[in-house]
C-alpha angles and dihedrals in degrees: 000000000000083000107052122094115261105240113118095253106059092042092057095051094043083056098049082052102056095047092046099054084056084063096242121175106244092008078165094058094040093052103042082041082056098037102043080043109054097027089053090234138116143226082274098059094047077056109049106023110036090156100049101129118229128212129253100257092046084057106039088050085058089047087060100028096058085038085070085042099059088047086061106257112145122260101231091055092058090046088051095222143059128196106231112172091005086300116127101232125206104220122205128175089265098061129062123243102258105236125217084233084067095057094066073068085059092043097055098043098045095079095045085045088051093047102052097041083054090055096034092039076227138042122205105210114189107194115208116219086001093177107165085015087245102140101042093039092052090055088053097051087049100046109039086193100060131085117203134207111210108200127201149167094203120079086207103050089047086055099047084053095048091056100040085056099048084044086058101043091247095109100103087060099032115085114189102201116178101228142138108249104304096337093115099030124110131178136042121281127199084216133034104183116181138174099189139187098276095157110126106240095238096049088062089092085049107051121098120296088241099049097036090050102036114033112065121269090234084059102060108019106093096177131270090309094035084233096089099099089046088056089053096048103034082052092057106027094090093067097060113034126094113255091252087031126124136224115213116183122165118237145208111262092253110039097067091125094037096053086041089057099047085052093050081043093067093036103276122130121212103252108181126340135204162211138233119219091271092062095255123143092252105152132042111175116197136195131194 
């Protein structure tokens, strides 16, 4: 790219063209996402203004930014952030990249979220593994009357949390705690939401290169069964939810009845159930 001429439109199709020729899925919306992203401009002006002539740094920083690209690397980690729930997300190494299936999570707890903040006057979420804080920060923009816990292992990705709250305005009801599962948690909630780690141990290998190399190994592996984070949180769950309170935890396409059991096992009943976008069972939402 050293050699093409720095106006925003040819920048934009040579890389197009290089990401392409990797044979990378939606080379087009990378590029346009790295290049809006590192030049400051916007579909419009790609439109309107083609020629429009970028500055060294703008176009050293794409160089560099669609050479990561083409090793692999995610677009939204280079680009540092990802939108989840219409929120614009800041991502770290510690956290992992919020997904669109995960919103369908968001979708089938809000009613039961509005309903009970409308009857309480107030609902307590505790979000399980909350990572960039997306789950439990895009309740709270949704439901003015709610405060949220967002509870992780990781320092990094409490930290990432902590910031993309503050960013968003949602820092006086979001609370980031370091435990391990429920080990430091006190207190009853009227909802527990979780997307754990459901990954079998020995799929990791086998997962995608941009999922296996970029989002943190204590994301994605759930034990040698995939089911060991649903067995921690289905056997303390019942301490701390509210007597009319849900559990929502996100689930591999294919354990829909064995995470179901676990949970009838500890005294839950499967209350709904739903789909991704790609019509895979995703979310199961219990209740006492």
């Amino acid at each position: 790219m050293a050699d093409a001429p720095a106006t925003l439109g040819a920048l934009l199709q040579r890389a197009r063209e290089i990401l392409a020729a990797q044979g990378i899925d939606d080379a087009a919306l990378d590029a346009r996402l790295i290049v809006e992203h590192f030049s400051g401009t916007t579909r419009a002006d790609a439109i309107a203004r083609p020629e429009q002539a970028l500055d060294t740094a703008a176009t050293d920083a794409i160089e560099a930014a669609i050479a990561r690209r083409r090793r692999g690397e995610p677009v939204h980690r280079i680009l540092g952030f990802r939108e989840f729930y219409g929120l614009k997300l800041e991502l770290s190494p510690a956290t992992l990249e919020p997904r669109p299936d995960t919103e369908t999570l968001v979708d089938m707890v809000l009613p039961f979220l509005r309903d009970t903040a409308r009857r309480e006057g107030a609902c307590r979420i505790l979000d399980l593994g909350t990572g960039t804080g997306a789950i439990a920060l895009a309740l709270l923009a949704q439901v003015e009357n709610s405060t949220a816990t967002g509870v992780d292992l990781a320092e990094g990705a409490l930290l990432t949390a902590r910031k993309n709250a503050g960013r968003l305005g949602l820092d006086s009801r979001f609370a980031a705690r370091k435990s391990d599962w429920f080990a430091e948690i006190s207190g009853r909630f009227h909802l527990i939401v979780s997307n754990p780690p459901y990954i079998v141990t020995k799929e990791i290998e086998a997962l995608r290169a941009d999922v296996r190399d970029f989002d943190p190994l204590l994301a994605l592996d759930g034990g040698e069964d995939g089911l060991a984070a649903y067995r921690r949180i289905a056997a303390g769950a019942m301490a701390h939810l509210e007597p009319d309170g849900r559990i929502a935890v996100e689930i591999g396409f294919d354990q829909k009845r064995l995470v179901s059991d676990i949970f009838a096992e500890a005294g839950f009943s499967l209350a709904e159930a739903g789909r991704d976008l790609a019509g895979n069972d995703r979310v199961l939402i219990f209740r006492r």
